[in-house]
C-alpha positions as a printed NumPy array, in Angstrom:
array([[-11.386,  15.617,   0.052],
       [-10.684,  17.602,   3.212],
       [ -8.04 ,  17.016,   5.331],
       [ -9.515,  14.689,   8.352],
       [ -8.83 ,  11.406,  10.065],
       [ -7.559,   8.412,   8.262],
       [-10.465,   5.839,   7.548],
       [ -8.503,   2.816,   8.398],
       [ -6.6  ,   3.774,  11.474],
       [ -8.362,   7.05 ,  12.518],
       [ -4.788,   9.116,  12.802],
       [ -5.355,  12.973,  11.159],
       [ -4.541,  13.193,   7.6  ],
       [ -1.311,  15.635,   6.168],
       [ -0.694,  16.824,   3.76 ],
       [  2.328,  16.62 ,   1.814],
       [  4.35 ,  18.348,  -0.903],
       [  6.232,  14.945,  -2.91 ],
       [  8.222,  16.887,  -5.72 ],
       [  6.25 ,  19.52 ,  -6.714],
       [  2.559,  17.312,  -6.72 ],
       [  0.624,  18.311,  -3.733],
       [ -0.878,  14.715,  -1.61 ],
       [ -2.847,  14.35 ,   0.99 ],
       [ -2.718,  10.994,   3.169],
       [ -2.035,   9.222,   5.887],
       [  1.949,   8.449,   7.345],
       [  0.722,   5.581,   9.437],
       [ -1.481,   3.207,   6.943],
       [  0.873,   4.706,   3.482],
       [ -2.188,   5.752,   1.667],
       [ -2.184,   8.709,  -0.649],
       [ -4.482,  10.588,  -2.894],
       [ -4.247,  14.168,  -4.492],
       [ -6.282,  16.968,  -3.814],
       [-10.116,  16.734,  -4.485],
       [ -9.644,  12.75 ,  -5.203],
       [-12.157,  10.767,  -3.379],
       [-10.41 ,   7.497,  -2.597],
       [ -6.82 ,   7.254,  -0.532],
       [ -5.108,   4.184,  -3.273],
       [ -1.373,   5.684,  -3.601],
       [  1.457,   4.131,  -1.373],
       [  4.814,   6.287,  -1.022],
       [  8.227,   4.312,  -1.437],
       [  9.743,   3.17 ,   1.595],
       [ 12.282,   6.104,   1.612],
       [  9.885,   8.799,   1.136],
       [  7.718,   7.235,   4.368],
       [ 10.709,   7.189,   6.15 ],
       [ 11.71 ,  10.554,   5.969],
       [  7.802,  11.641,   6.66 ],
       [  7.625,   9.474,   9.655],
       [ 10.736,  11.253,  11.133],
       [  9.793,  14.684,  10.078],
       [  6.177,  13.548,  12.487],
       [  8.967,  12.556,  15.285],
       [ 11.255,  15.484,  14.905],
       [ 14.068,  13.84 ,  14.158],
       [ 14.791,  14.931,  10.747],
       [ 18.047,  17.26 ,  10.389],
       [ 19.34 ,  19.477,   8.208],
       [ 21.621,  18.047,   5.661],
       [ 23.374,  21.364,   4.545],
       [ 26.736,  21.403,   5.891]])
C-alpha cells in the first residue's frame, strides 16, 4: 500500500509510528493497516485518535516540564 487518499472519506493517508509498529491510515474514518497490507481493518483506541487528531490541529504540547 502507498500512502494516498482514504477510500471512504477521500482525506490523505499518514502514517504513523504506534509503539514501535509502523501504520498507515486514516485519522478521520480510524482505519489502520501496516505497511504493504492491502485492506485498512484496524481501529486505534480512543486515546491514541485523540492525541493524532490534535497532533493534525497543532495543538499537542510538550509534556516535559
Amino acid at each position: 500500500m502507498t500512502l494516498s487518499n482514504c477510500d471512504r472519506c477521500k482525506r490523505p493517508l499518514i502514517e504513523i509510528n504506534r509503539y514501535g509498529e509502523w501504520l498507515i491510515g486514516c485519522v478521520d474514518c480510524n482505519r489502520w493497516v501496516w505497511p504493504g497490507g492491502d485492506d485498512l481493518f484496524m481501529e486505534l483506541p480512543e486515546e491514541d485518535l485523540r492525541a493524532l487528531q490534535k497532533l493534525r490541529k497543532g495543538e499537542a504540547r510538550n509534556s516535559a516540564p
